[in-house]
N, C-alpha and C positions, 0 to 999 in steps of 0.2 A: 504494500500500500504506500503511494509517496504522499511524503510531508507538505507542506505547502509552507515556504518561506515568510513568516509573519512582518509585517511592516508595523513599525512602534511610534511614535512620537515624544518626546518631553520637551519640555522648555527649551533644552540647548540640543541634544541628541536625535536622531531619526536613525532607526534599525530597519536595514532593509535586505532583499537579494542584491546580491554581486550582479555589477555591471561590467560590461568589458570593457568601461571607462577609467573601473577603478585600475585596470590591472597594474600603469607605471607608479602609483602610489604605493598599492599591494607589496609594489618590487621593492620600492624602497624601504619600506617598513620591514618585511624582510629579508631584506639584503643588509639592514642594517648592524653590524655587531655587538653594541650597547644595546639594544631594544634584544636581539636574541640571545643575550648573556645568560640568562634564566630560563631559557627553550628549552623542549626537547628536541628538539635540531640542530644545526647549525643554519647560521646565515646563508642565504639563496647567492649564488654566485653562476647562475644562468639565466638568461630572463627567458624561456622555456619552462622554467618554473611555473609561471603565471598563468598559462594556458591547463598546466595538468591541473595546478592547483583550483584552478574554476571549474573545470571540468568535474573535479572529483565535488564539488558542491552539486556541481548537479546530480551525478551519481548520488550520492548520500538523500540529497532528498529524492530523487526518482526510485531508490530500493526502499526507502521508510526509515534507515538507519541513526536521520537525524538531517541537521539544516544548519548549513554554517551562515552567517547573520552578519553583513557590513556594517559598520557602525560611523555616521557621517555627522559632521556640524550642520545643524539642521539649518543655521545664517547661510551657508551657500552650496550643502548638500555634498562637501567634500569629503573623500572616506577618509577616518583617521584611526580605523583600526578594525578588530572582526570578531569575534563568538562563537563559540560552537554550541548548539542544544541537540544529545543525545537522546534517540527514544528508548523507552524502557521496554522491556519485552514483559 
């Protein structure tokens, strides 16, 4: 059964689907080494990344698995980071 990616609103925040707008942000965020210091990864050093990485958002909510959530400055709608919500079985 797929998820359907929730769009959120607050005062400063809007949680949405990934756009294939976000993707040079996505890179940079990470690609970044200070922001993945605390990952379970390391920093992205292809930008080929960006595409599996979207890709696999869709997969995840297209099997039910769950839905990774953009998270943008709702002032001018720019992504500044992302979310993942797992489903429970």
């Amino acid at each position: 059964m797929s998820l359907p990616v929730p769009t959120l609103h607050t005062d400063r925040l809007l949680l949405r689907p990934f756009l294939d707008a976000d993707g040079e942000d996505l890179y940079a965020l990470q690609s970044n080494a200070q922001v993945m210091r605390f990952w379970d990864s390391p920093p992205w050093t292809d930008r080929s990344r960006i595409e599996r990485f979207l890709a696999g958002c869709r997969q995840m909510s297209d099997d039910g698995s769950g839905v990774r959530i953009a998270v943008a400055r709702r002032s001018d709608e720019r992504f500044i980071g992302w979310c993942t919500l797992t489903a429970r079985s």
